[in-house]
TILO-441913 format. One record per residue (C-alpha): x, y, z. Coordinates in nm, 3 decimals, m for minus. Example, Ala and Ser with C-alpha at 12.3 -4.5 7.8 and 13.67 -1.06 7.14 Angstrom:
2
<c1 = 1.230 | c2 = m0.450 | c3 = 0.780>
<c1 = 1.367 | c2 = m0.106 | c3 = 0.714>
END
This chain:
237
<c1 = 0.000 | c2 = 0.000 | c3 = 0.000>
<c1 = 0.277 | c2 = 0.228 | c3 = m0.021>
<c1 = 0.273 | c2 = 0.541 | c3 = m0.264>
<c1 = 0.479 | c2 = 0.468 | c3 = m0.576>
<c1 = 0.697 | c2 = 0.785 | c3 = m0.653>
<c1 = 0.606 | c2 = 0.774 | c3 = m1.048>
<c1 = 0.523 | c2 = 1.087 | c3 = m1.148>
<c1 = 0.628 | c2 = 1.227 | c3 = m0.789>
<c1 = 0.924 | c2 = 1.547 | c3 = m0.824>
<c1 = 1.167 | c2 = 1.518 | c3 = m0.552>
<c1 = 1.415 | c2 = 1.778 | c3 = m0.455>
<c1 = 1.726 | c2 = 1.667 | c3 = m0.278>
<c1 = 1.954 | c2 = 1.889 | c3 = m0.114>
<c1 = 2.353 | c2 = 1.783 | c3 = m0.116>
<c1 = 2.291 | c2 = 1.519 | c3 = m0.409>
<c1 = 2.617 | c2 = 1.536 | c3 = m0.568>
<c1 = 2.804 | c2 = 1.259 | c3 = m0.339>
<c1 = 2.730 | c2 = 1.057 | c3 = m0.064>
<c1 = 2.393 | c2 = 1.006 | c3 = 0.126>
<c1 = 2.242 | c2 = 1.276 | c3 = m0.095>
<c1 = 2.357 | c2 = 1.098 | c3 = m0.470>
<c1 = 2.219 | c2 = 0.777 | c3 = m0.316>
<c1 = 1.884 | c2 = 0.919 | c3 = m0.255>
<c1 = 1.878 | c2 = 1.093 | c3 = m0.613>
<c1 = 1.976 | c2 = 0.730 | c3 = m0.768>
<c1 = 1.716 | c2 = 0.524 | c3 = m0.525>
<c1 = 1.451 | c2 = 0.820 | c3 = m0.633>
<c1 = 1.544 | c2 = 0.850 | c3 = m0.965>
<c1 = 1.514 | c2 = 0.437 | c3 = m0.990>
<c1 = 1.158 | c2 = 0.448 | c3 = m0.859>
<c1 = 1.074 | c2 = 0.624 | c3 = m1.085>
<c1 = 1.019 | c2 = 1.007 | c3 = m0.942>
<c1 = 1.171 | c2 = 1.356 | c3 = m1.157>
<c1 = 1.453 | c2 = 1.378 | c3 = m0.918>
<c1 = 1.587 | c2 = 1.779 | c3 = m0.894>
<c1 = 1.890 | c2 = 1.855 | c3 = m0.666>
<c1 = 2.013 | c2 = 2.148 | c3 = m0.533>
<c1 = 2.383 | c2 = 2.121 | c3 = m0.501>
<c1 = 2.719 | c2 = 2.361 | c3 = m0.532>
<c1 = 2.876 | c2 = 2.086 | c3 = m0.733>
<c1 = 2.669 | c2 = 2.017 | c3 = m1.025>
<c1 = 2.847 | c2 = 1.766 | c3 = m1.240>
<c1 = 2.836 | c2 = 1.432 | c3 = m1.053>
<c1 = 2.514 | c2 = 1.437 | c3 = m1.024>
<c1 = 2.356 | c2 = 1.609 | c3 = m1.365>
<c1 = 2.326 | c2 = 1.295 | c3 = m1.618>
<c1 = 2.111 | c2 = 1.110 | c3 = m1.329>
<c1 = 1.857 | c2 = 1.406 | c3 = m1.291>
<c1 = 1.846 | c2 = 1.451 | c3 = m1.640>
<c1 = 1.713 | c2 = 1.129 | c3 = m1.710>
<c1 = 1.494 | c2 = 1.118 | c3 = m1.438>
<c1 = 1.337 | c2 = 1.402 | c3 = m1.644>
<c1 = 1.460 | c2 = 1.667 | c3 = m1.306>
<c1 = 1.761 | c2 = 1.876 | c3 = m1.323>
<c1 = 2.059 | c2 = 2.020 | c3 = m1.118>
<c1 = 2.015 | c2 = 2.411 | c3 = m0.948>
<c1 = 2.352 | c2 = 2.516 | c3 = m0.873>
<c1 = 2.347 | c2 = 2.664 | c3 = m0.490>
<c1 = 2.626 | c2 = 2.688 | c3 = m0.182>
<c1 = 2.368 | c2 = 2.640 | c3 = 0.079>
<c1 = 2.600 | c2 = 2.855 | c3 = 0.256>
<c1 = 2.486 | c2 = 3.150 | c3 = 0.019>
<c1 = 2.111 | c2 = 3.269 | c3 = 0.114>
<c1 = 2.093 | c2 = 3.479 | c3 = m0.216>
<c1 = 2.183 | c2 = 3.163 | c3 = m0.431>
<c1 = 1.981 | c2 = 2.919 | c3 = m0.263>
<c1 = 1.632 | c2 = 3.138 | c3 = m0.268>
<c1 = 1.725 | c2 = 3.222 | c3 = m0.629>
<c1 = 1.785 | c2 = 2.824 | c3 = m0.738>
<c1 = 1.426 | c2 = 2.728 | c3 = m0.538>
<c1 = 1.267 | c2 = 3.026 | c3 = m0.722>
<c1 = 1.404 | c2 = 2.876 | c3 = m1.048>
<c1 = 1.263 | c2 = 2.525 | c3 = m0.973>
<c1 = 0.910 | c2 = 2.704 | c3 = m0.887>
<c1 = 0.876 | c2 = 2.877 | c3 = m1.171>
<c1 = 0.996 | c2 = 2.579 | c3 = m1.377>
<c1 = 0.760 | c2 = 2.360 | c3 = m1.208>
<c1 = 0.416 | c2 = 2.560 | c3 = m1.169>
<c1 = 0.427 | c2 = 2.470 | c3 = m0.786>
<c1 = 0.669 | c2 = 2.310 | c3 = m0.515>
<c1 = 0.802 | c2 = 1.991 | c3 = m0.546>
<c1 = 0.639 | c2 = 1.715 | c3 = m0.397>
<c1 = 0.887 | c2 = 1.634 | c3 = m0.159>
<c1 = 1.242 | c2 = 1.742 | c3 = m0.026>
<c1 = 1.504 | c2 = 1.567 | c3 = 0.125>
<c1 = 1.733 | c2 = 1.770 | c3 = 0.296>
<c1 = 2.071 | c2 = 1.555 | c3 = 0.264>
<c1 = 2.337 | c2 = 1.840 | c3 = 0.198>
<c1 = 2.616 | c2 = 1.798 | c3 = 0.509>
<c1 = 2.915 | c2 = 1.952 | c3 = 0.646>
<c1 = 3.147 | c2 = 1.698 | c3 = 0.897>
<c1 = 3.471 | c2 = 1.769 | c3 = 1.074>
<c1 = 3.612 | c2 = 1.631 | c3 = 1.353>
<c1 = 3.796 | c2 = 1.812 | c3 = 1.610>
<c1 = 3.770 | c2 = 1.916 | c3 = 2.002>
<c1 = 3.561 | c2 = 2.233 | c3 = 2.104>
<c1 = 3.943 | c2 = 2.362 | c3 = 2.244>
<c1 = 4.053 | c2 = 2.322 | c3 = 1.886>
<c1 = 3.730 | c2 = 2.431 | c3 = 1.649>
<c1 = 3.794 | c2 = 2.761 | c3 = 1.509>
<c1 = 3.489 | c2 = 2.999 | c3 = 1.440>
<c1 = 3.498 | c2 = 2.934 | c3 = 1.089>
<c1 = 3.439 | c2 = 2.577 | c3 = 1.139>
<c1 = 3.165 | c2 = 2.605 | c3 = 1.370>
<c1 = 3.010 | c2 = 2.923 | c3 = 1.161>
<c1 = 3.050 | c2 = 2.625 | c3 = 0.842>
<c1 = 2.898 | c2 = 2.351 | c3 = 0.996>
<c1 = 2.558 | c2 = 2.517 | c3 = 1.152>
<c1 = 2.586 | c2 = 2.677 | c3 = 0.780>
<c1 = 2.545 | c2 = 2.429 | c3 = 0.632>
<c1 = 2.347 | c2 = 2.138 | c3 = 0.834>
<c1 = 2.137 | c2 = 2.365 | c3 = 1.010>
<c1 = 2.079 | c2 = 2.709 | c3 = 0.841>
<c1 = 2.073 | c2 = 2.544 | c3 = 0.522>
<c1 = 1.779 | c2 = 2.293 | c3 = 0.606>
<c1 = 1.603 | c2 = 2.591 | c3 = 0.770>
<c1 = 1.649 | c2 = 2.773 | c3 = 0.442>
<c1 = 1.516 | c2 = 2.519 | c3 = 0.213>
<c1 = 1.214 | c2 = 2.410 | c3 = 0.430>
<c1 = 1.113 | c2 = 2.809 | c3 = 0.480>
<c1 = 1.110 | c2 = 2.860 | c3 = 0.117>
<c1 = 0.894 | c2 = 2.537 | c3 = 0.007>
<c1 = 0.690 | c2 = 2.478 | c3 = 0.311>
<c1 = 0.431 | c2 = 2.756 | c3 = 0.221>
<c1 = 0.346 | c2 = 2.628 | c3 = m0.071>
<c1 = 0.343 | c2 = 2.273 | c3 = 0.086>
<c1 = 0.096 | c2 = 2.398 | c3 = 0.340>
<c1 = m0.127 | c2 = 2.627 | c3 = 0.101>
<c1 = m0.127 | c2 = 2.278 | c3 = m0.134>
<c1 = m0.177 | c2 = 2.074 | c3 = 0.180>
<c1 = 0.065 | c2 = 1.788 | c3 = 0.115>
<c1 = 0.386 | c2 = 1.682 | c3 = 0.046>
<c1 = 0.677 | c2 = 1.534 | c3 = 0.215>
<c1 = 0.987 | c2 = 1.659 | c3 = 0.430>
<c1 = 1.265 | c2 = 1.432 | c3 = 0.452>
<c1 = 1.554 | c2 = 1.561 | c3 = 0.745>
<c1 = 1.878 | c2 = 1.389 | c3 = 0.755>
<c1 = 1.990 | c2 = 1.422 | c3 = 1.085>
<c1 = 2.278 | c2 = 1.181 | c3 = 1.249>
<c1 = 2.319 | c2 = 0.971 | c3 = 1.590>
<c1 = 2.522 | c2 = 1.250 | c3 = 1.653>
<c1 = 2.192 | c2 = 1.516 | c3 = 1.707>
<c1 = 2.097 | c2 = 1.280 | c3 = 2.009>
<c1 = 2.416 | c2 = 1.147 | c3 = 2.135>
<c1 = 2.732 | c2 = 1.355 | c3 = 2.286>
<c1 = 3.102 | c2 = 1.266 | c3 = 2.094>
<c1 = 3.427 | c2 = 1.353 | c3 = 2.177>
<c1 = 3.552 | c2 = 1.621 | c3 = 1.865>
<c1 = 3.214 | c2 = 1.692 | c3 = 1.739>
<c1 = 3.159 | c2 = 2.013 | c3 = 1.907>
<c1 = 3.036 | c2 = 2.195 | c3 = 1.575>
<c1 = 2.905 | c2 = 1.892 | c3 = 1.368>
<c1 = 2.694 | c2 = 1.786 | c3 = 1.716>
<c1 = 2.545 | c2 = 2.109 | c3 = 1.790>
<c1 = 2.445 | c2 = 2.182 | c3 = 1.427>
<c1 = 2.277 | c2 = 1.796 | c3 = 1.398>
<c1 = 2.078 | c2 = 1.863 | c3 = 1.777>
<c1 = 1.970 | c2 = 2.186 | c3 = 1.644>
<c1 = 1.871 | c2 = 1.997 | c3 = 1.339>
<c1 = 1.660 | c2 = 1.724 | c3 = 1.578>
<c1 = 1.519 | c2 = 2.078 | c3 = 1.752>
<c1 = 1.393 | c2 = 2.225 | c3 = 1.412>
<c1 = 1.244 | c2 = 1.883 | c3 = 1.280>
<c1 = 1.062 | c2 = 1.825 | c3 = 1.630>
<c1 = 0.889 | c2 = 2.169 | c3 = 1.562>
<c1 = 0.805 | c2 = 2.122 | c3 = 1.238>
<c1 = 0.638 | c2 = 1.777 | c3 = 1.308>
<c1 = 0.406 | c2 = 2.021 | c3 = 1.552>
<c1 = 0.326 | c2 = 2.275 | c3 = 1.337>
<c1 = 0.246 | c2 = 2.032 | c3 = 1.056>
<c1 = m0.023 | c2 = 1.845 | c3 = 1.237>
<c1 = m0.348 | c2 = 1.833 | c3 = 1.068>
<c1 = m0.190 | c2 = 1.991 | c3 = 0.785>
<c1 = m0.174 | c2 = 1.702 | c3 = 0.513>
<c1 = 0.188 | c2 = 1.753 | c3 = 0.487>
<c1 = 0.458 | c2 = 1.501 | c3 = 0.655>
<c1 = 0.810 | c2 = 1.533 | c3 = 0.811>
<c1 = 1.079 | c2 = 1.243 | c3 = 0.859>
<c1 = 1.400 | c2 = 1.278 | c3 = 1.045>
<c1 = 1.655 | c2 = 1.041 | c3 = 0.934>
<c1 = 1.883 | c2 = 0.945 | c3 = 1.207>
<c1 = 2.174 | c2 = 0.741 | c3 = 1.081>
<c1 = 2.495 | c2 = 0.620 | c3 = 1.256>
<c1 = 2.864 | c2 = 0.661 | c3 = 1.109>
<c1 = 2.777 | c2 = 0.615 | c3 = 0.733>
<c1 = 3.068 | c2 = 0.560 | c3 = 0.499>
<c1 = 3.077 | c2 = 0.843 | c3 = 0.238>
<c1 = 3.347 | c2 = 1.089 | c3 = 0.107>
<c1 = 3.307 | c2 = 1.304 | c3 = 0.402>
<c1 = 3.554 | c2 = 1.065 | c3 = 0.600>
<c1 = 3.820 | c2 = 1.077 | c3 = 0.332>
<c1 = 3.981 | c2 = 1.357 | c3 = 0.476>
<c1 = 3.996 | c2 = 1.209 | c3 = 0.819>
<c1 = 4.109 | c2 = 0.858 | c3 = 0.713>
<c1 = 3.911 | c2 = 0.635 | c3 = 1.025>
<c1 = 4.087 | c2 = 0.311 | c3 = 0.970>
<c1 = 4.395 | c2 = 0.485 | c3 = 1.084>
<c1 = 4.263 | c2 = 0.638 | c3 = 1.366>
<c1 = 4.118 | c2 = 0.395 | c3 = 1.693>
<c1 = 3.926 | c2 = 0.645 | c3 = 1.841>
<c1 = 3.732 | c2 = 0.711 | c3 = 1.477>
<c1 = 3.455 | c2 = 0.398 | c3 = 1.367>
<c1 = 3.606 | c2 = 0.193 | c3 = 1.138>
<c1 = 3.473 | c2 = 0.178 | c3 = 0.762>
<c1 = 3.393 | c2 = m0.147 | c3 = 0.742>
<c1 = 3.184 | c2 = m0.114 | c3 = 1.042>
<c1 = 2.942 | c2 = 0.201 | c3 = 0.918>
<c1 = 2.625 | c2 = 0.236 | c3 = 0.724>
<c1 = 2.658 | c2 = 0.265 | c3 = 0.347>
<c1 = 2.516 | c2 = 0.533 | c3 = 0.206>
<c1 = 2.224 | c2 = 0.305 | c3 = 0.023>
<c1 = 2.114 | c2 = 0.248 | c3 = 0.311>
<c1 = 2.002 | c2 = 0.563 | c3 = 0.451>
<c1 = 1.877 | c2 = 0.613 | c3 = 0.052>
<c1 = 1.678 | c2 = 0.302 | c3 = 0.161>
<c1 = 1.532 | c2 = 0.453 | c3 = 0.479>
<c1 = 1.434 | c2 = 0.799 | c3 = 0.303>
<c1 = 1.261 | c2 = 0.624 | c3 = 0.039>
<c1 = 1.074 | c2 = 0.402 | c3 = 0.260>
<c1 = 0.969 | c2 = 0.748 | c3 = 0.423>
<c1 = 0.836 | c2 = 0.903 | c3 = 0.111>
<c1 = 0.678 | c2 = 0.584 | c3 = 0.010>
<c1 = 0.440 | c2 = 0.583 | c3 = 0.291>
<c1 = 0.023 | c2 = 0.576 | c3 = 0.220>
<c1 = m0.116 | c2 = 0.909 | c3 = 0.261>
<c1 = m0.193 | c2 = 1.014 | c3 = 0.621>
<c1 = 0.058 | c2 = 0.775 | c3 = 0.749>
<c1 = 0.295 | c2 = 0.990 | c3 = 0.981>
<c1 = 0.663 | c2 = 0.871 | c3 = 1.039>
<c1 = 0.798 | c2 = 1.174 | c3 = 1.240>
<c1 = 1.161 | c2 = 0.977 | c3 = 1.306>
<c1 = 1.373 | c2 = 0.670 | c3 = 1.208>
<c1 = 1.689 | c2 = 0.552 | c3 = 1.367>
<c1 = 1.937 | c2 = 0.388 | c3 = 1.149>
<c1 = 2.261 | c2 = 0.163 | c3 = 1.305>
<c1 = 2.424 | c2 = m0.165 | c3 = 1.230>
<c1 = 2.338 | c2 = m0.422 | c3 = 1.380>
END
């Protein structure tokens, strides 16, 4: 009884690697026009374009680019999209002593002024429609407390804090939020940090793949209609 997403346009946020190309692929595969809003275009254009979406160029760091991309996609689709997924991530790891501004400015940038950005742009037009989906991808990290990830923590809690609101103020209102909650997922944003090599980091072998969490966001947007699934915890088991 779930909703095929044939015919369904999905905007994903961050789609050029990792978690965010995985749920453009998994969307793209079942069949919905998959659109993604990324600062690195490339990757990721060939899959939207067959998928019969496209890629709007946007540092979700920039407000002036990213409310000028979403107005693009508006006017190119007659409406919002059906649903968003809000994969588009920032991750560093170092200790609160040794965080610089920048880092921490970068990371609630990106993770959590970024999703508030996209949502308050679409969500309007969501609620005037009454329907659509919101898809958050959040981390273990925005419930649980590690050592080095004084910026990337506080930007994925605040992330948790902003879903948990939304689910409140969307009651009644035909329109759904998920927050995906995954555990260490292996994607491109540990390359820098090399984990194998380091004992206190997971190892790779040991993390989520990125499918997975694809997996998880489609099974959220696949729901029937009036079927609410405010949260979903992802780990290996």
């Amino acid at each position: 009884m779930s909703i095929p997403l044939e015919g369904r346009t999905v905007l994903v946020t961050g789609g050029s690697r990792g978690i965010g190309r995985a749920v453009v692929e998994a969307a793209a595969e079942a069949g919905a026009f998959v659109h993604v809003l990324s600062r690195d275009p490339e990757p990721v254009a060939e899959v939207a374009r067959r998928s019969g979406g496209a890629v709007w160029p946007a540092d979700l760091g920039d407000d002036a680019a990213v409310w000028s991309a979403l107005d693009r996609l508006r006017e190119t689709l007659g409406r919002e999209p059906w649903a968003v997924v809000n994969a588009a991530g920032a991750f560093g790891v170092s200790s609160l002593a040794d965080t610089s501004v920048t880092t921490f400015d970068r990371m609630v940038a990106i993770n959590l002024r970024g999703t508030f950005l996209v949502i308050r742009a679409l969500l309007p037009g969501l609620l005037e429609r009454g329907s659509g989906r919101i898809v958050n991808v959040g981390s273990v990290a925005g419930r649980r407390a590690f050592p080095g990830n004084a910026a990337y923590g506080a930007s994925k809690f605040g992330v948790r804090g902003l879903h948990e609101v939304l689910l409140e103020e969307l009651r009644g209102s035909g329109v759904t939020a998920t927050l995906i909650e995954p555990a260490a997922t292996d994607t491109p944003l540990w390359d820098p940090l090399d984990p194998d090599a380091d004992p206190a980091l997971p190892a790779r072998a040991d993390m989520l793949e990125a499918g997975d969490v694809a997996d998880a966001v489609l099974f959220a947007l696949t729901r029937p209609e009036g079927v609410r699934i405010p949260l979903l915890q992802i780990e290996r088991g």
